[in-house]
Rosetta silent file (secondary structure, phi, psi, omega in degrees, C-alpha in Angstrom):
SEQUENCE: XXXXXXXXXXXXXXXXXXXXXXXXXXXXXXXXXXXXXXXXXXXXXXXXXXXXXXXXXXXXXXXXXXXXXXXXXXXXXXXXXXXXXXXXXXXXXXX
SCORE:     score description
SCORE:     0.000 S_00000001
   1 L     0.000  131.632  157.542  -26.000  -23.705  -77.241 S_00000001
   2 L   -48.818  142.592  171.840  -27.745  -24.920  -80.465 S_00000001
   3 L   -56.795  -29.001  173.374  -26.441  -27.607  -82.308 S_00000001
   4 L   -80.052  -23.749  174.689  -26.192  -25.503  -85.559 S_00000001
   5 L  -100.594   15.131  171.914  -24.082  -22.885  -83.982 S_00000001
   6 L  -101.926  -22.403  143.180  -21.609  -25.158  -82.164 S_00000001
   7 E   -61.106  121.653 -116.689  -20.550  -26.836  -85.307 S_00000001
   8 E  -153.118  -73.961  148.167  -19.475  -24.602  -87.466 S_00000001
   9 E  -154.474  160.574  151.451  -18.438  -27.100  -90.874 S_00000001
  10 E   -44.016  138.137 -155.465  -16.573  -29.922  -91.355 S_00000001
  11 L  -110.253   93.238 -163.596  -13.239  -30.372  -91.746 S_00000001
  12 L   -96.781  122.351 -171.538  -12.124  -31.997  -95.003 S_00000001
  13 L  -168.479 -162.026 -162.414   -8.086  -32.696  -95.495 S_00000001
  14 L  -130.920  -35.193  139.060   -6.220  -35.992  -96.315 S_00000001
  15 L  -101.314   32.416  176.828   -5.282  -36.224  -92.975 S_00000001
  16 L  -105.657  -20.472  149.183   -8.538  -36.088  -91.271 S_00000001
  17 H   -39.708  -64.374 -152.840   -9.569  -39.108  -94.346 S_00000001
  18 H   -73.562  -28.094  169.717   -6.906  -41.004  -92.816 S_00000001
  19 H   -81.780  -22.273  163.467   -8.152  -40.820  -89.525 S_00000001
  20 H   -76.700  -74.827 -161.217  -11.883  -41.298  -90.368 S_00000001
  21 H   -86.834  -18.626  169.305  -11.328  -44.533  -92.004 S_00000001
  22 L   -88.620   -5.379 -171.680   -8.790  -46.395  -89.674 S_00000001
  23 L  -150.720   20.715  179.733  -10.204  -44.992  -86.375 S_00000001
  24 L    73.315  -11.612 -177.389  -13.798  -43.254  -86.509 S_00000001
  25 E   -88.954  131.837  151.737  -12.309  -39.760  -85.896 S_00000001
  26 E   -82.806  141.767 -179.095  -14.246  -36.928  -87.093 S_00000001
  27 E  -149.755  126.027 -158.075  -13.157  -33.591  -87.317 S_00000001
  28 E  -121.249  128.774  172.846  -15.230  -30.153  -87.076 S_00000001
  29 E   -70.623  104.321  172.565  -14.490  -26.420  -87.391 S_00000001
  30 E  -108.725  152.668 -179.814  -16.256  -25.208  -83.888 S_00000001
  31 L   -83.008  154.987 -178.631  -17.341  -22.069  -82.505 S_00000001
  32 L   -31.491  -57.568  179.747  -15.079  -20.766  -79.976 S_00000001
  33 L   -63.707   -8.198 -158.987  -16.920  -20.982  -77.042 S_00000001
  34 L   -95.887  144.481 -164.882  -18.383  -24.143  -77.244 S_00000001
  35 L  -115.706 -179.753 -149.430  -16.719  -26.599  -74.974 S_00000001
  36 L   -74.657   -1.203  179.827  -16.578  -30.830  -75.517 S_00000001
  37 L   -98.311  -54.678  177.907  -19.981  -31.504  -73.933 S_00000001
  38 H   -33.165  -72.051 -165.009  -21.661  -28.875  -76.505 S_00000001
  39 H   -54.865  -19.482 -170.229  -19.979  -31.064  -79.224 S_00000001
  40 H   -76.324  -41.996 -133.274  -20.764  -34.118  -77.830 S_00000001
  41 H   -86.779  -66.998 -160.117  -24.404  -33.188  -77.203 S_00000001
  42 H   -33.525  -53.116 -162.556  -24.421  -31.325  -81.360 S_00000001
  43 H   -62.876  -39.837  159.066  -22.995  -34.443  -82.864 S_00000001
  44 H   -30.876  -70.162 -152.435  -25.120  -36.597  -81.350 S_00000001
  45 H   -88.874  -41.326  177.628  -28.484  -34.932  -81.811 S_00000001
  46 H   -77.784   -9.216 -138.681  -27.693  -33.706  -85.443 S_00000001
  47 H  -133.579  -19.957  161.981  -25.748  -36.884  -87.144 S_00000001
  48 L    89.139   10.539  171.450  -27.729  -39.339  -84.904 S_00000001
  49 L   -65.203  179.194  175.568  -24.457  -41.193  -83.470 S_00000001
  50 L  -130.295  100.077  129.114  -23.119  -42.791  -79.803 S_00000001
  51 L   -66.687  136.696 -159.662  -19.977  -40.652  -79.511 S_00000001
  52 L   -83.238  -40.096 -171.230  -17.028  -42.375  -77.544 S_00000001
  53 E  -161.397  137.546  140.167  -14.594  -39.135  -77.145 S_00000001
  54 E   -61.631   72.788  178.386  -13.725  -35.328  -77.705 S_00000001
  55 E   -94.803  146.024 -169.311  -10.919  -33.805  -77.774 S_00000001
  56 E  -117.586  164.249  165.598  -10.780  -29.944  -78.857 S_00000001
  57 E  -171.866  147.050  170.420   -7.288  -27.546  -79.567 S_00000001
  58 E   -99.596  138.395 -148.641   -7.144  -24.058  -80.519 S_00000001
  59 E  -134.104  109.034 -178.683   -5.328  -23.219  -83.177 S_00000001
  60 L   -51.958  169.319  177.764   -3.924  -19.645  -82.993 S_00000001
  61 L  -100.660  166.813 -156.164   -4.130  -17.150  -85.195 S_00000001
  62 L  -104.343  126.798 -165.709   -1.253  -15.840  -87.295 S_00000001
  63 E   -80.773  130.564 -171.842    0.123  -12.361  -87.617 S_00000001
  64 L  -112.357 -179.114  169.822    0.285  -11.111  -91.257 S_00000001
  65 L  -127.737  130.133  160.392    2.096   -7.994  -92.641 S_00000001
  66 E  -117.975  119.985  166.509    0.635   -5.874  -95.508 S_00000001
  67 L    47.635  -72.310  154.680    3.027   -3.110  -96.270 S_00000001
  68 L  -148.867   -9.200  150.670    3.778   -1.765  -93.037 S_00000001
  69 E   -50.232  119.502  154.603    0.621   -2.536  -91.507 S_00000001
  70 L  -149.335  153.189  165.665   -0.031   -5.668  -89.364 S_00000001
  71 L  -157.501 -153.768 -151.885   -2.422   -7.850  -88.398 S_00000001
  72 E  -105.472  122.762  153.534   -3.871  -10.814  -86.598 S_00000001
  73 L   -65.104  172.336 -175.315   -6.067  -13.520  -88.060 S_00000001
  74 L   -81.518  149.602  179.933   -8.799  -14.884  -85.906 S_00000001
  75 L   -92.418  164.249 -164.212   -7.998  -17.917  -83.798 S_00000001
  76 E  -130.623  160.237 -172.553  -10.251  -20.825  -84.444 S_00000001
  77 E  -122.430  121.903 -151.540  -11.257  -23.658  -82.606 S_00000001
  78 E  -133.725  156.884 -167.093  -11.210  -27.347  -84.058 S_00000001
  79 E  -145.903  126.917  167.518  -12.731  -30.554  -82.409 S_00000001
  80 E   -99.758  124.054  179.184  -11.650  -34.532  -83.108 S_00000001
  81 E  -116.440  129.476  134.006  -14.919  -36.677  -82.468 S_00000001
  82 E  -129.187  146.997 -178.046  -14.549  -40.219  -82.280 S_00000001
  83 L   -66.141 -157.030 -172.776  -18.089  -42.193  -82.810 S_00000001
  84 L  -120.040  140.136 -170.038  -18.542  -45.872  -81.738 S_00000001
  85 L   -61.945  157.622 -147.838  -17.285  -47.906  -83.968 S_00000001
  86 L   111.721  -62.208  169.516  -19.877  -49.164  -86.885 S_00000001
  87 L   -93.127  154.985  172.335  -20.925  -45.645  -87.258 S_00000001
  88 L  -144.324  161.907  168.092  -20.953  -42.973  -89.610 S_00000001
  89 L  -110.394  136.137 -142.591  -21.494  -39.590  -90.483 S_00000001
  90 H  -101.928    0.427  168.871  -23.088  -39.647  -93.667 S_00000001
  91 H   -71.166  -38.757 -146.452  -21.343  -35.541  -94.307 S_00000001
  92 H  -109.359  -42.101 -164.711  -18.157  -36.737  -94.420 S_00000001
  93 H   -73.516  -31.271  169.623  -18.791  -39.793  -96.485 S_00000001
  94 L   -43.208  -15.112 -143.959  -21.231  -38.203  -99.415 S_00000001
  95 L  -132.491    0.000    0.000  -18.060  -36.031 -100.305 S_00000001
């Protein structure tokens, strides 16, 4: 897969901060399909890093109700990178 379509965007929250500055993990909105060697392989080759480990989770999607209607959001797929320590990704820090 290309690196621009296995990454998807970054994931910006207060705890994914907290986890970036005591322990190197990064954490990216991925397309579904793409499994932990695609990510390893993206982050690498776009951000220019030595990633140590992947872990991925899916995070289902949720059933809503409008009126008597319902329906499903899409489930999405999120990825924890951590780099070696030393490094950064210069996305996450700019912001």
């Amino acid at each position: 897969m290309n690196p621009y379509e296995v990454l998807v965007k970054p994931l910006l929250s207060e705890k994914s901060d907290k986890e970036r500055e005591k322990s190197n993990k990064y954490s990216f909105k991925v397309a579904p399909k793409a499994t932990k060697q695609d990510v390893r392989k993206a982050v690498e080759s776009l951000f220019n890093v030595k990633v140590t480990a992947v872990k991925t989770l899916v995070t289902r999607g949720k059933v809503k109700r409008r009126g008597n209607q319902e329906s499903k959001r899409a489930n999405t797929k999120k990825a924890v990178v951590t780099v070696e320590a030393g490094s950064k990704i210069g996305v996450f820090e700019a912001l």
